[in-house]
TIMI-2910 file (N, C-alpha, C, CB; in pm, 1 decimal, decimal comma, always signed):
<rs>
+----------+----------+----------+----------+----------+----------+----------+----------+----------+----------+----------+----------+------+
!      n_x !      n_y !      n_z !     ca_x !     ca_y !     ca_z !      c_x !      c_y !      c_z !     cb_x !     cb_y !     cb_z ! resn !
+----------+----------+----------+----------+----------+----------+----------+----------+----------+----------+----------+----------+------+
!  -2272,0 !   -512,4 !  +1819,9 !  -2344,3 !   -438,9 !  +1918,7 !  -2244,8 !   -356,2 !  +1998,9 !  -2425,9 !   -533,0 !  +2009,0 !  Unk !
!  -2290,3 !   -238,5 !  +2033,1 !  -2195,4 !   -125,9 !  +2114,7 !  -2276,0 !   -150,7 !  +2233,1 !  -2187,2 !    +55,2 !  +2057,8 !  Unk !
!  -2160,5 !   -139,5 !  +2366,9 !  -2256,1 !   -140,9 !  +2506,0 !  -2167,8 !    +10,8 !  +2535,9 !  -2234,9 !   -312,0 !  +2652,6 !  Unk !
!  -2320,5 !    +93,8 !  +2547,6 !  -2330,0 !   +176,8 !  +2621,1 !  -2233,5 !   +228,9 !  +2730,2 !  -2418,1 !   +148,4 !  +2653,4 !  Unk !
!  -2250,9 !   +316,9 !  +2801,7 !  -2195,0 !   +349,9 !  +2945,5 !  -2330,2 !   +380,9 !  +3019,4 !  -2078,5 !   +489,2 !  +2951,0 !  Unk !
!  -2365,0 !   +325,9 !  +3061,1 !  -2493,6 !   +362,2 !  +3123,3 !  -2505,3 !   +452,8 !  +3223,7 !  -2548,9 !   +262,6 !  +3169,8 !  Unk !
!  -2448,0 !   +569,7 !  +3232,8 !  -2384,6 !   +713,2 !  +3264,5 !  -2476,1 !   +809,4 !  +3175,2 !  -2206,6 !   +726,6 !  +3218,7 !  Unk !
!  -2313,6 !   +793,4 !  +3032,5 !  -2374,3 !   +891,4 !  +2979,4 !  -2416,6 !   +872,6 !  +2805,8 !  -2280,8 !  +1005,5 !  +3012,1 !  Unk !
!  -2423,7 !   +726,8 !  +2806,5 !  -2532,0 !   +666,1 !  +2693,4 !  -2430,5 !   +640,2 !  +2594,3 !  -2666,4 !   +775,2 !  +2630,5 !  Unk !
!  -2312,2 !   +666,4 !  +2657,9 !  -2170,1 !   +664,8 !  +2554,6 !  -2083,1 !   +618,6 !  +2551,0 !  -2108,7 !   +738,4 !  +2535,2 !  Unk !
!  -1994,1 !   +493,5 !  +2512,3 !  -1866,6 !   +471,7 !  +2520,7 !  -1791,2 !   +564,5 !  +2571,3 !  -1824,0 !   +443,1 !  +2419,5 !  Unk !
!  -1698,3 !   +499,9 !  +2684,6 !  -1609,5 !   +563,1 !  +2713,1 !  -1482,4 !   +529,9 !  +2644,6 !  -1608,0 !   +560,3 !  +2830,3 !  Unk !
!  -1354,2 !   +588,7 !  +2659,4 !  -1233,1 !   +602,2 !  +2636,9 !  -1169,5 !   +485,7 !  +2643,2 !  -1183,9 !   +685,5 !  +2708,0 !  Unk !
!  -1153,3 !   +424,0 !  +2714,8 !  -1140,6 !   +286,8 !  +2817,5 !  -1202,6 !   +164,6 !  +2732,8 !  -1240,7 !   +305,8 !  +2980,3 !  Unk !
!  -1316,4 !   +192,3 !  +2664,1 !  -1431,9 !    +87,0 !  +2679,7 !  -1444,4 !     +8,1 !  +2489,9 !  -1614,4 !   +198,9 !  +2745,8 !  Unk !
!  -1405,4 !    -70,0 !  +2406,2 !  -1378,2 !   -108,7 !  +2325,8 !  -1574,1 !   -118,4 !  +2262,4 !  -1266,6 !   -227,4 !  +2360,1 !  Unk !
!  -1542,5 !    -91,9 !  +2156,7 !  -1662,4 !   -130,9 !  +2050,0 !  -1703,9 !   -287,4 !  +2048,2 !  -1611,1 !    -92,8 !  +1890,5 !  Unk !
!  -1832,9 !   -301,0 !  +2047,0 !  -1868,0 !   -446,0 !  +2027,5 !  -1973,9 !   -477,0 !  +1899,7 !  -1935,2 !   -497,6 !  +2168,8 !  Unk !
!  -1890,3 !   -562,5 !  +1814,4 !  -1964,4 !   -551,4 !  +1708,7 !  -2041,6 !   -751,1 !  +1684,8 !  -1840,2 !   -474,3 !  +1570,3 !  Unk !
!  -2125,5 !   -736,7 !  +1653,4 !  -2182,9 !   -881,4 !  +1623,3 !  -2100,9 !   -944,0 !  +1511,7 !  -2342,8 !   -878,1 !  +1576,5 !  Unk !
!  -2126,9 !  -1076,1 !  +1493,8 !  -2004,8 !  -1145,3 !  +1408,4 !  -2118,7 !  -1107,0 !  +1278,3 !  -1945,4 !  -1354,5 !  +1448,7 !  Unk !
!  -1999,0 !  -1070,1 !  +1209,2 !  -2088,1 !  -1072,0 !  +1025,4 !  -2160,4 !   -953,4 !  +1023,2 !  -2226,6 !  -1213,5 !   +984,6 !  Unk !
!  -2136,9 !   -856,2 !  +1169,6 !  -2167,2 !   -693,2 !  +1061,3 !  -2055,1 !   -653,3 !   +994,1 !  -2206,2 !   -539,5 !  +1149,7 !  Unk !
!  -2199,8 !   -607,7 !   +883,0 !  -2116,5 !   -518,5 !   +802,7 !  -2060,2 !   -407,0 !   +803,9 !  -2152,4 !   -501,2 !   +731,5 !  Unk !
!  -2040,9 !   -375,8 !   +927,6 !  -1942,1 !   -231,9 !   +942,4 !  -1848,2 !   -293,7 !   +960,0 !  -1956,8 !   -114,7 !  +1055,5 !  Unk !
!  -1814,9 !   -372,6 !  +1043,3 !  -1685,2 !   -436,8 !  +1046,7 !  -1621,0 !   -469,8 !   +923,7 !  -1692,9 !   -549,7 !  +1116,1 !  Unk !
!  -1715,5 !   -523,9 !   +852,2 !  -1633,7 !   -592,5 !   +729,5 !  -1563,5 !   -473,4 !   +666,2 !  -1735,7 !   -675,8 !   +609,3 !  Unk !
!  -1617,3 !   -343,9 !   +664,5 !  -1577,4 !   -242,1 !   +601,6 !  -1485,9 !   -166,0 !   +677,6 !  -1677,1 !   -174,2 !   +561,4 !  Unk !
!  -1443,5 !   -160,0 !   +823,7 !  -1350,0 !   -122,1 !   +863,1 !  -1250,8 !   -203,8 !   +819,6 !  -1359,7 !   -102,8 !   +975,4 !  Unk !
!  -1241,3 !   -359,8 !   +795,8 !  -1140,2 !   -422,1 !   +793,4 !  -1098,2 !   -356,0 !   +641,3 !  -1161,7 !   -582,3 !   +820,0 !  Unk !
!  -1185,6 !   -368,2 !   +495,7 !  -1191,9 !   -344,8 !   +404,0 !  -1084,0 !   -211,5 !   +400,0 !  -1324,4 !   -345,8 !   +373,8 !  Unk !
!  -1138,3 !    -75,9 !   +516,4 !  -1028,9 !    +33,2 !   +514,5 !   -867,8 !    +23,7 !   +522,5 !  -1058,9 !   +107,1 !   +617,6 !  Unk !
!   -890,6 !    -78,1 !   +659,1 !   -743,4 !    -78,8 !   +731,1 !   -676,3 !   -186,5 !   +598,1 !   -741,7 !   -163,2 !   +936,0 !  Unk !
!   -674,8 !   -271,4 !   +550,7 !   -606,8 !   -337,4 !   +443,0 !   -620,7 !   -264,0 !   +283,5 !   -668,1 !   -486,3 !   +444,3 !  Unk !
!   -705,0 !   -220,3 !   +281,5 !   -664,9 !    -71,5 !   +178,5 !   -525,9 !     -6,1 !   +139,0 !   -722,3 !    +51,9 !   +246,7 !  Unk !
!   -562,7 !    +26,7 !   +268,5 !   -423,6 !   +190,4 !   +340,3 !   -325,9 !   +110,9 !   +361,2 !   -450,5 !   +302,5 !   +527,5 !  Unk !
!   -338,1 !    -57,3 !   +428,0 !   -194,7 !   -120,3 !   +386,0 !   -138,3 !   -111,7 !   +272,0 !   -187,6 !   -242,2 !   +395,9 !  Unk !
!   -195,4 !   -145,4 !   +155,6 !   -158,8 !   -174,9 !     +2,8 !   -175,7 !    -47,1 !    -77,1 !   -256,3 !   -292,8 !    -65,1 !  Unk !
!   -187,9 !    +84,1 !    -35,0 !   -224,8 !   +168,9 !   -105,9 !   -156,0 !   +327,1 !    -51,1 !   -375,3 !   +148,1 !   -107,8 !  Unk !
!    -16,4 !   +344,4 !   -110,8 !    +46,8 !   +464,9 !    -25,5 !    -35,8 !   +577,1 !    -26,4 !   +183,8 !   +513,3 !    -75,9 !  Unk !
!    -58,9 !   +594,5 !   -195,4 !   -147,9 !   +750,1 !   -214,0 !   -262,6 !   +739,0 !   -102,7 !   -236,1 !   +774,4 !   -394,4 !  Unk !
!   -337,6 !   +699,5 !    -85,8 !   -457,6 !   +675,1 !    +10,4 !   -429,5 !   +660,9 !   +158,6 !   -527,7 !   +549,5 !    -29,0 !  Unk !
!   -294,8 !   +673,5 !   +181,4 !   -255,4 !   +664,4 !   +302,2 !   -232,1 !   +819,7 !   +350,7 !   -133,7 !   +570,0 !   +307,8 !  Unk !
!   -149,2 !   +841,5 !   +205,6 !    -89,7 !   +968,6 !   +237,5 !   -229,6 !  +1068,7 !   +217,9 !    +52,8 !  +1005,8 !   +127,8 !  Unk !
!   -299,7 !  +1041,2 !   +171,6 !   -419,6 !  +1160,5 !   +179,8 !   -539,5 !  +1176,3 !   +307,0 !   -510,5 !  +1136,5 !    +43,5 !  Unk !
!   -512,4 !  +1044,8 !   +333,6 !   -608,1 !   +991,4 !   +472,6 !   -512,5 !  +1071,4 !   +569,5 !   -619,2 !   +786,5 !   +514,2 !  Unk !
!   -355,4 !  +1097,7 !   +600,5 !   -297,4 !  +1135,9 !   +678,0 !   -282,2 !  +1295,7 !   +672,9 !   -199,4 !  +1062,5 !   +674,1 !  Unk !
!   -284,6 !  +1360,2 !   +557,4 !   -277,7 !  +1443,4 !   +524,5 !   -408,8 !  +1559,0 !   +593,0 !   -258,1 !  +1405,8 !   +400,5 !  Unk !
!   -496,7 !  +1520,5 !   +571,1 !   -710,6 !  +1518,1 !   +631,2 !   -662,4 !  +1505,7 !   +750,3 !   -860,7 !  +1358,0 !   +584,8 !  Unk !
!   -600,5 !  +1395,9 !   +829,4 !   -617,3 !  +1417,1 !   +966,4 !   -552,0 !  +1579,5 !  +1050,9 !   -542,9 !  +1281,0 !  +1022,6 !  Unk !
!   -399,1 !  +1522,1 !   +944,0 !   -340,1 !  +1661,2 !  +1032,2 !   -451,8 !  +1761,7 !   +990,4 !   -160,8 !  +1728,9 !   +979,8 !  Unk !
!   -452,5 !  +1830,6 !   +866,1 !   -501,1 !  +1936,9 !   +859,1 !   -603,1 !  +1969,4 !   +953,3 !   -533,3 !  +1948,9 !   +750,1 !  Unk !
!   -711,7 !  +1858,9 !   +985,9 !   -787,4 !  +1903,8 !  +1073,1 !   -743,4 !  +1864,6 !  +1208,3 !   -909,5 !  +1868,5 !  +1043,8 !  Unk !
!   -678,5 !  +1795,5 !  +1259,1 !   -611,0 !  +1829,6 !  +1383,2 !   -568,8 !  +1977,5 !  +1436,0 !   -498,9 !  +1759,2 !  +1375,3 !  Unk !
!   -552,5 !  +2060,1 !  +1361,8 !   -520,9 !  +2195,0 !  +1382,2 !   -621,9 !  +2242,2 !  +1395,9 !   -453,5 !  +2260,6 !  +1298,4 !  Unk !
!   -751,7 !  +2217,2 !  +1392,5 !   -872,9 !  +2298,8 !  +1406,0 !   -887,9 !  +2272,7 !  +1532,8 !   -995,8 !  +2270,9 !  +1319,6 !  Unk !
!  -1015,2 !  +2350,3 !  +1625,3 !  -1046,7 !  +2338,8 !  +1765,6 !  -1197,6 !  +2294,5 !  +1728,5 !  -1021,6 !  +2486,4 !  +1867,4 !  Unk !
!  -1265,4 !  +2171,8 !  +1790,2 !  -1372,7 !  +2128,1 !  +1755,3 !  -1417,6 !  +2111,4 !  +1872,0 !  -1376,2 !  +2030,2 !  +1673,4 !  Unk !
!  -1591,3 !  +2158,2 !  +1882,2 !  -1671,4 !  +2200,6 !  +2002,3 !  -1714,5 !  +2053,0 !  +2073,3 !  -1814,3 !  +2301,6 !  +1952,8 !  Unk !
!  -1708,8 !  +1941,8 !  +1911,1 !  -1712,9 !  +1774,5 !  +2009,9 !  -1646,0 !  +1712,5 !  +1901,1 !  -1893,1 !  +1677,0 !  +2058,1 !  Unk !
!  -1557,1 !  +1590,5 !  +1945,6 !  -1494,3 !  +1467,9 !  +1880,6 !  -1574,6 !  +1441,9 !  +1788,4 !  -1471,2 !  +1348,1 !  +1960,4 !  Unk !
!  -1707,4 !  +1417,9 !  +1772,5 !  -1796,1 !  +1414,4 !  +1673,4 !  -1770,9 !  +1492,1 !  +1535,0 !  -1907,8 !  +1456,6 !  +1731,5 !  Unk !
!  -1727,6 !  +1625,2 !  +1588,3 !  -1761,0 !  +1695,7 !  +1440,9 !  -1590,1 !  +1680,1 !  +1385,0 !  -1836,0 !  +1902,0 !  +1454,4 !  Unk !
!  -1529,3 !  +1628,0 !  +1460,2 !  -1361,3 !  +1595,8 !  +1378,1 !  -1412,6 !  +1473,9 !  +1305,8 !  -1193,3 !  +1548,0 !  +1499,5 !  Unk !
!  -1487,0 !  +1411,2 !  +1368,7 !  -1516,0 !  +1265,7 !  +1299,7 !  -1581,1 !  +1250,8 !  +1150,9 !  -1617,3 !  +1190,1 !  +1393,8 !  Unk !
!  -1690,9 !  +1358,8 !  +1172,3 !  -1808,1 !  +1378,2 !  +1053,1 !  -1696,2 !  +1505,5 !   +962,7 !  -2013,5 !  +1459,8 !  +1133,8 !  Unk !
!  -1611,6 !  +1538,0 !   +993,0 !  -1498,5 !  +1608,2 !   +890,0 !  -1443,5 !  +1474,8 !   +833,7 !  -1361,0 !  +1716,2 !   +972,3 !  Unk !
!  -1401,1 !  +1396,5 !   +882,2 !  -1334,1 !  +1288,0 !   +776,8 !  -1393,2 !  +1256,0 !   +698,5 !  -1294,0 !  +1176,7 !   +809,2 !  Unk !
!  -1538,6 !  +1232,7 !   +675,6 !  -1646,3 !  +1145,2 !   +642,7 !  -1620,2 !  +1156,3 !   +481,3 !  -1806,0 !  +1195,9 !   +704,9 !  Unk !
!  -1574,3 !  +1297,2 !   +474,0 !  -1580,7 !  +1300,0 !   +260,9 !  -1470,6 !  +1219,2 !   +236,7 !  -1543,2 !  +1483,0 !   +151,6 !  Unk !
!  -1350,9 !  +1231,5 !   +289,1 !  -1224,4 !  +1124,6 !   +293,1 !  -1175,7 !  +1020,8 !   +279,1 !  -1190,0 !  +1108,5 !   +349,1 !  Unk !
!  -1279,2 !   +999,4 !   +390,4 !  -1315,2 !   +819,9 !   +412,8 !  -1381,7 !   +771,6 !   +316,7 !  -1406,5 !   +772,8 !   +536,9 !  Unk !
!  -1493,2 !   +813,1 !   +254,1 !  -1626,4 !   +746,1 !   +139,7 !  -1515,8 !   +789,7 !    -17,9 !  -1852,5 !   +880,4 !   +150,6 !  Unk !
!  -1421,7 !   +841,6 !     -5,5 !  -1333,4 !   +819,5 !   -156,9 !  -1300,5 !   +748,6 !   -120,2 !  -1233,7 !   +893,2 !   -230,4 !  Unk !
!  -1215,4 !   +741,0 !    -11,6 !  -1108,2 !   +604,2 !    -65,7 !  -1207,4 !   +471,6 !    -11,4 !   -908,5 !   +600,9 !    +36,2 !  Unk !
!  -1298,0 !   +491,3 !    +55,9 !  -1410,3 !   +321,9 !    +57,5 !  -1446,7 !   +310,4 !    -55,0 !  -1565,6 !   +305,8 !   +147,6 !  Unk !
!  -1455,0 !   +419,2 !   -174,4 !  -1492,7 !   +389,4 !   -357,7 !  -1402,2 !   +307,4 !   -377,2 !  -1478,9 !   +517,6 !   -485,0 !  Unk !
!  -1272,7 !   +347,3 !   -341,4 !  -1174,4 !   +328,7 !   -447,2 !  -1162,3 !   +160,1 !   -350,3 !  -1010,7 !   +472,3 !   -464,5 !  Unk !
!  -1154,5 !   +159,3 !   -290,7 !  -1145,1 !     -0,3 !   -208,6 !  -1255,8 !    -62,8 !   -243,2 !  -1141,9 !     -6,2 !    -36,9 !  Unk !
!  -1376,2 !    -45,0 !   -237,9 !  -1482,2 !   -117,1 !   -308,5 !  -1444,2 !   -148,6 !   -437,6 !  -1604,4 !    -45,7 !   -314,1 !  Unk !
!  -1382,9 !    -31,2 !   -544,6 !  -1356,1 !   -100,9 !   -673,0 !  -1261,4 !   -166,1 !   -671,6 !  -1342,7 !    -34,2 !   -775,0 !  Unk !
!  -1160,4 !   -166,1 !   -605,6 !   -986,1 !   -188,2 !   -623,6 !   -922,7 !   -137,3 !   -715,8 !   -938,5 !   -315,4 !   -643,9 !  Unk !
!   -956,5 !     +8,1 !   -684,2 !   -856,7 !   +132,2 !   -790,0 !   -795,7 !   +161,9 !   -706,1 !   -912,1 !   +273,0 !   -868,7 !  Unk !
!   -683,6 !   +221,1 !   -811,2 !   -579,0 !   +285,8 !   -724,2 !   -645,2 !   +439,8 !   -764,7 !   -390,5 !   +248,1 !   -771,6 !  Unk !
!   -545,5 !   +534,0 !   -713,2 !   -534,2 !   +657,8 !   -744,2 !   -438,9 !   +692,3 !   -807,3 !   -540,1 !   +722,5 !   -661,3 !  Unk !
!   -457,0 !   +766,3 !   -899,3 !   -356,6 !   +845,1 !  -1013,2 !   -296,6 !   +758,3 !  -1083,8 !   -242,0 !   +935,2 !   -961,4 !  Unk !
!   -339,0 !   +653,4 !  -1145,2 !   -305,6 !   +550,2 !  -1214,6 !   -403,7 !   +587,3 !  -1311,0 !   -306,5 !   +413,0 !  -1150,2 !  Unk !
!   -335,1 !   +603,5 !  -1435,6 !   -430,8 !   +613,2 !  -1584,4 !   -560,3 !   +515,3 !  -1575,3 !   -330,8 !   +554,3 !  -1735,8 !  Unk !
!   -707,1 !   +555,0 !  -1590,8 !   -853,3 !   +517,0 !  -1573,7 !   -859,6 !   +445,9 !  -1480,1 !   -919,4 !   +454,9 !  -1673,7 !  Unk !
!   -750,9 !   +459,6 !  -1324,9 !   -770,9 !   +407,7 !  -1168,0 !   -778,2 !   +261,5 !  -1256,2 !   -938,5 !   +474,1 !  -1046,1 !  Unk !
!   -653,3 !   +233,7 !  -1315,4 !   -636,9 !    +46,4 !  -1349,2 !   -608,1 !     -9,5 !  -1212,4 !   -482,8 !    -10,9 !  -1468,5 !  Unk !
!   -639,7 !   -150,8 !  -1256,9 !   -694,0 !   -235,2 !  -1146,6 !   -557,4 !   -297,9 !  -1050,7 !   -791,8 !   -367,4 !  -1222,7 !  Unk !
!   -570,8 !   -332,6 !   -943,1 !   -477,4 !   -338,0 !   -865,5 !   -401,1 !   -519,1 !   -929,6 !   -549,5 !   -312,5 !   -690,3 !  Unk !
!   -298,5 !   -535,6 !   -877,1 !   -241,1 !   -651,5 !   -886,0 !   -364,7 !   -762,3 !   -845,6 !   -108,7 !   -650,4 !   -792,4 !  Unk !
!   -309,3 !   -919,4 !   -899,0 !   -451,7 !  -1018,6 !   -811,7 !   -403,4 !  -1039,4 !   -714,1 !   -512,8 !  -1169,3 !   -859,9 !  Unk !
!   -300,3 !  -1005,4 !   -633,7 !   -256,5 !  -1035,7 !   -484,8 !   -332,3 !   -862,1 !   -419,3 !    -28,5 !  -1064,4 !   -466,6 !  Unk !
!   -358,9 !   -769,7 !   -494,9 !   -397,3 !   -671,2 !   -364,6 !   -564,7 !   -725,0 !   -356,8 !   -373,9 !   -460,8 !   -403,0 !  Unk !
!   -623,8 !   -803,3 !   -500,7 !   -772,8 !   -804,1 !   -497,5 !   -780,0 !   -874,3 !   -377,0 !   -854,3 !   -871,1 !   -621,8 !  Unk !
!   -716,6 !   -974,2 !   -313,0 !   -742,4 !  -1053,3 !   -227,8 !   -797,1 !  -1009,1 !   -130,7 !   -660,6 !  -1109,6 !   -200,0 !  Unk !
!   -747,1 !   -853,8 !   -116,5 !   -842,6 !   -799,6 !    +40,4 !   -970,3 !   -815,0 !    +59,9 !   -847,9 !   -654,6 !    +70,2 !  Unk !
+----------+----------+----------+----------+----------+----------+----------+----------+----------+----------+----------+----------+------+
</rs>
């Protein structure tokens, strides 16, 4: 669960996300962040997306956000399967990375 700012209906800056135990967004943020540990190419392309669009001027934080979105849903494929990238038919990771 997210609490509000009861202002302006929005998290503030300051104000941390609250998620219920056993959503599944969480599970899938964690799923990202241990990814991008075990996975340079996917790091380096996730970093690559940010700068580039860091250089743009965006009218709200929102639309930098919904720019990542194609970015993010490859490499959540490739973490859902446990492919790598640029590895001949995305072969399967070691059984110590499946563990994530």
């Amino acid at each position: 669960m997210v609490r509000a700012s009861p202002v302006q209906g929005r998290r503030t800056r300051d104000e941390p996300a609250r998620v219920s135990a056993g959503c599944p967004e969480l599970d899938r943020c964690r799923l990202f962040r241990d990814w991008l540990r075990i996975t340079p190419q996917d790091v380096a392309l996730y970093a690559r997306t940010k700068q580039e669009l860091a250089t743009q001027t965006w009218a709200h934080v929102q639309d930098y956000a919904n720019a990542k979105q194609g970015v993010i849903a490859e490499i959540m494929a490739r973490a859902e399967a446990r492919t790598v990238p640029g590895e001949e038919n995305d072969a399967k990771l070691s059984t110590a990375a499946k563990l994530i």
